[in-house]
C-alpha distance (Angstrom), angle and dihedral (degrees) to the residues before:
residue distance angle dihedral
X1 . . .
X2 3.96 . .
X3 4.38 105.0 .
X4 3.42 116.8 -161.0
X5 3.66 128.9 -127.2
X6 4.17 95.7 -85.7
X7 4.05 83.2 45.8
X8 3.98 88.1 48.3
X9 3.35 90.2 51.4
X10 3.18 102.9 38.4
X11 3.80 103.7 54.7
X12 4.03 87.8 39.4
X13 4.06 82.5 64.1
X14 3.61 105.3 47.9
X15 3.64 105.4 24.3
X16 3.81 102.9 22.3
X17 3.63 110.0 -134.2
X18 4.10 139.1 58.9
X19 3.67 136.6 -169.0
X20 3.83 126.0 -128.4
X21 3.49 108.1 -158.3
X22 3.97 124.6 -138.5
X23 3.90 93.7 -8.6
X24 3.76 89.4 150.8
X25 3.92 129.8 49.7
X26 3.96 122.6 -127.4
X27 4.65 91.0 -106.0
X28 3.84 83.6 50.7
X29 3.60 91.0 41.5
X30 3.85 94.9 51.1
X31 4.03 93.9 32.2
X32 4.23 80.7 57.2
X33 4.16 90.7 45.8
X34 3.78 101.7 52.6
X35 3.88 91.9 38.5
X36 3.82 90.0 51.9
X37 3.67 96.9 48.7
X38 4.27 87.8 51.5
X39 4.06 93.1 44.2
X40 4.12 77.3 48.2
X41 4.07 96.3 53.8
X42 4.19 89.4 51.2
X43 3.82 96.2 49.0
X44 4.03 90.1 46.1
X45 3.48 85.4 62.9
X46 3.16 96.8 52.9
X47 3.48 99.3 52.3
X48 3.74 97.5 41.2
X49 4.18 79.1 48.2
X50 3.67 96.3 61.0
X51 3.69 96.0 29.9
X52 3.54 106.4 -102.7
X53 3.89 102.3 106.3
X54 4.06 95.8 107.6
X55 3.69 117.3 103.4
X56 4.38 81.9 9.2
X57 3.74 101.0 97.0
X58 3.88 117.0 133.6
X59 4.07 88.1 3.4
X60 3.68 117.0 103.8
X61 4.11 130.4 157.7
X62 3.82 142.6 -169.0
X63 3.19 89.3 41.0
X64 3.69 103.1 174.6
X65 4.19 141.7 91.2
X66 3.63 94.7 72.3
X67 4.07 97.6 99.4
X68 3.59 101.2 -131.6
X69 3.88 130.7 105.2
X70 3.99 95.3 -59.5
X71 4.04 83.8 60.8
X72 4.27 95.4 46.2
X73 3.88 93.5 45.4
X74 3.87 84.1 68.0
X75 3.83 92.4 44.2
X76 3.26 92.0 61.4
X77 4.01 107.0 13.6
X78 3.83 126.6 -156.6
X79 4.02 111.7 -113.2
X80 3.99 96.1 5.7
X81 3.80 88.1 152.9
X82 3.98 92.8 53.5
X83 4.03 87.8 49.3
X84 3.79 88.6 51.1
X85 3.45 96.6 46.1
X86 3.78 95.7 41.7
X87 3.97 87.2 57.9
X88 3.94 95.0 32.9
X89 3.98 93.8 -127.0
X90 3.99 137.2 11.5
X91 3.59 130.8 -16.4
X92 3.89 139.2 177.4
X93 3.68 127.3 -135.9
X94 3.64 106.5 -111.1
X95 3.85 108.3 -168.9
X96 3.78 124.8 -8.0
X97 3.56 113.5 -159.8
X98 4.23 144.8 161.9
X99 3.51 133.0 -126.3
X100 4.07 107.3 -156.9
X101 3.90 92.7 178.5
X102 4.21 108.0 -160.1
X103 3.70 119.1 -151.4
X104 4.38 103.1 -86.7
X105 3.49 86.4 9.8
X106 4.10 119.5 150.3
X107 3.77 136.6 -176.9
X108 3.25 155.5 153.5
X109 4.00 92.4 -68.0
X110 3.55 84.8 65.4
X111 3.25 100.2 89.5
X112 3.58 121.3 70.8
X113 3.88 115.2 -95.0
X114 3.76 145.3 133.5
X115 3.31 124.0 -121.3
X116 3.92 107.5 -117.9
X117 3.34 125.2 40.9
X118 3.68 104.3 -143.2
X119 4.06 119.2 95.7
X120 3.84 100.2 -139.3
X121 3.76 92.8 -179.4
X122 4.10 85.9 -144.9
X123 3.53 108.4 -24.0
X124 3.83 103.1 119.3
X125 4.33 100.0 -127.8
X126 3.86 97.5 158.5
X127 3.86 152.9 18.4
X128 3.62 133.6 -163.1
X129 3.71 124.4 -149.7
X130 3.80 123.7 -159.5
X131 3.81 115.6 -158.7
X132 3.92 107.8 -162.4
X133 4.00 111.8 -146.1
X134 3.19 97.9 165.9
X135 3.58 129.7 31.2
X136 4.07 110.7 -74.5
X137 4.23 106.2 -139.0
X138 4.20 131.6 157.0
X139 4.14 83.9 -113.1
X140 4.12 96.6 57.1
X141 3.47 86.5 43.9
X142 4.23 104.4 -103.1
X143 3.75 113.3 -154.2
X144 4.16 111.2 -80.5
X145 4.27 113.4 -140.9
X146 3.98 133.5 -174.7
X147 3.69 95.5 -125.8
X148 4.11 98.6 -143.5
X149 3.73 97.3 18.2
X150 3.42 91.9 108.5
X151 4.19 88.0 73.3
X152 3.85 88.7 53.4
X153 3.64 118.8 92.8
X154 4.10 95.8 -153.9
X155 3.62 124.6 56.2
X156 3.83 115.4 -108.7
X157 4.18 119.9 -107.8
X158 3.62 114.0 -94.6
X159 4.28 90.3 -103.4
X160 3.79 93.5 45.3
X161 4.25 88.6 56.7
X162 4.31 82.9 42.8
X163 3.29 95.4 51.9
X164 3.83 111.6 34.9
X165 3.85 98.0 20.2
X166 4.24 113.5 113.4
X167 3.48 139.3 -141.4
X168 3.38 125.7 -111.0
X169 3.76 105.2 -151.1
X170 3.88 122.8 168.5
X171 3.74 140.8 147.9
X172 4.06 120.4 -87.0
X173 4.05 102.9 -87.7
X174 4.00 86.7 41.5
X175 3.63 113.2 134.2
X176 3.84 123.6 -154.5
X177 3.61 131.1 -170.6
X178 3.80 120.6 -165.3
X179 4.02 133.4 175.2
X180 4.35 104.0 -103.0
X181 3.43 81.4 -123.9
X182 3.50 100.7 67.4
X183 3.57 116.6 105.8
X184 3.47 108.8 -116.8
X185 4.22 142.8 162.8
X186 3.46 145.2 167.0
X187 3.34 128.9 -93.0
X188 4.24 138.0 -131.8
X189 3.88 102.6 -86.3
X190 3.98 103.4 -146.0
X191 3.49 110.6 173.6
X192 3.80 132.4 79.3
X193 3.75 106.7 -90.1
X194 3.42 143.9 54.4
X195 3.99 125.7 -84.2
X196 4.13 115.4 -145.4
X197 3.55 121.0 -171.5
X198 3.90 131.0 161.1
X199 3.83 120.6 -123.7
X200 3.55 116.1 -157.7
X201 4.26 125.3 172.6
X202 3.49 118.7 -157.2
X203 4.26 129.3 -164.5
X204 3.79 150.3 171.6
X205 3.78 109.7 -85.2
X206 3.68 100.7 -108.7
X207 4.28 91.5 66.9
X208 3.61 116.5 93.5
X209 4.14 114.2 -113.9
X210 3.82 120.1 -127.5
X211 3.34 81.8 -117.6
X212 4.37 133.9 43.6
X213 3.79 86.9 -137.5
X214 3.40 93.4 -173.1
X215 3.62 95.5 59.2
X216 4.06 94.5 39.5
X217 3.45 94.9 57.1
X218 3.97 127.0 70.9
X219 3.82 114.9 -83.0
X220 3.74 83.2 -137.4
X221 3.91 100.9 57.9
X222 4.29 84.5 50.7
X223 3.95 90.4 92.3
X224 4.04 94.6 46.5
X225 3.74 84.9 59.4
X226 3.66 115.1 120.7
X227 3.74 117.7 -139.7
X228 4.09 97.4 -106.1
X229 3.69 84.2 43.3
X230 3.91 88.0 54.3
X231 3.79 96.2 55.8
X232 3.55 97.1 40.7
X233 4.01 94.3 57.4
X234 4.44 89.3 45.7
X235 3.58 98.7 -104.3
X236 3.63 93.4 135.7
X237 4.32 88.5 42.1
X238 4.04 101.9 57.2
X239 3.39 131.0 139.6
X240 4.12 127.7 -119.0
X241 3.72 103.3 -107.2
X242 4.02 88.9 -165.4
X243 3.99 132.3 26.2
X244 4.14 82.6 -113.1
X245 3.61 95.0 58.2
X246 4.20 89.2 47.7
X247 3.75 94.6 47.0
X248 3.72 94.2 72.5
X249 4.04 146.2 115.0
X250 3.86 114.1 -83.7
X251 3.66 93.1 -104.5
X252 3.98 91.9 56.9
X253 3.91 87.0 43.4
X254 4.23 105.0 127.8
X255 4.11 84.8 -149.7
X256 3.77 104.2 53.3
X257 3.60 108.9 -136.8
X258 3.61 90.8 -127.9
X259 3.54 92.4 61.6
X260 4.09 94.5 76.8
């Protein structure tokens, strides 16, 4: 079902998350898949490296700098005018993660949560975007969310998430968009086969990323940047590293003054 904007909005206000159907095709779908599941192997081994890997498994972020289909998604992001309008100006991309759920597989996103601490009583801080790559069902264990929770201050008990929580189930190349606050979790994947989804956080400018994007990625992919691609990853929100560097006109300025 195609909403329009007043629908968009609407259902974004009180119950905190909408689906865009069929946003991506099936080659972008699969391109996305098998370059998740390689940006996957690398960061396992760098948490099971540095001893991190327990409760981990089938949860991977910054997912990024490698040039492939992961990196081109964010030049030239899915539903950018949605994110804009849902904040009402700018925003960076403040982690970009994957979810490759495995059959009996459980982690930390398990556990009911939201995804920024900060009760903003309103003020629209942060936006989560699910990417479906595979199809999202109640049997491979589709991602469960507190539709309205994101207007309630405390977190709901443990039963009250059980029992009134939904699934949100969707077809691979599905795109959701869901308050931060939101409280959200996975859920049990039962079947036989893996379940890959995308995670992507959004936020106003002025927050600091999980990431310093411009620093993780290779000084020599900067120029091959496109524009949308440049705002996402902060390179229009930096801070002066010396009092030289803030003391300049507003086109030299390393936090663009349309960034606020």
């Amino acid at each position: 079902m195609t909403l329009d904007q007043s629908q968009i909005d609407e259902q974004m206000r009180t119950l905190g998350w909408v689906r865009f159907e069929g946003v991506l095709d099936a080659d972008h779908v699969a391109a996305l898949g098998r370059d998740a599941e390689a940006v996957y192997a690398e960061r396992r081994m760098v948490q099971v490296r540095n001893g991190v890997a327990a409760n981990m498994e089938g949860a991977a972020h910054h997912a990024l700098g490698l040039g492939n289909s992961l990196d081109r998604l964010v030049g030239d992001m899915p539903l950018m005018d949605q994110i804009e309008h849902y904040f009402g100006g700018k925003t960076i991309l403040l982690n970009f993660g994957m979810t490759l759920h495995p059959p009996g597989g459980t982690n930390y996103t398990h556990k009911p949560h939201r995804d920024i601490r900060t009760w903003s009583n309103g003020f629209r801080l942060s936006l989560n975007m699910l990417v479906m790559l595979d199809d999202f069902t109640i049997e491979n264990g589709a991602t469960r969310l507190l539709e309205g929770s994101h207007r309630v201050k405390d977190m709901p008990s443990a039963d009250h998430f059980s029992q009134h929580a939904i699934s949100l189930t969707g077809r691979a190349g599905d795109i959701i968009l869901f308050d931060s606050l939101a409280v959200h979790s996975a859920a049990p994947n039962r079947s036989a086969a893996l379940r890959r989804g995308l995670t992507l956080c959004f936020g106003r400018p002025f927050m600091k990323p999980h990431m310093d994007w411009p620093r993780f990625l290779p000084v020599e992919t900067h120029s091959g940047l496109t524009p949308t691609a440049r705002q996402l990853l902060g390179f229009h929100a930096r801070v002066p590293t010396s009092v030289e560097d803030y003391y300049q006109p507003p086109e030299n300025w390393a936090f663009k003054a349309d960034q606020i």
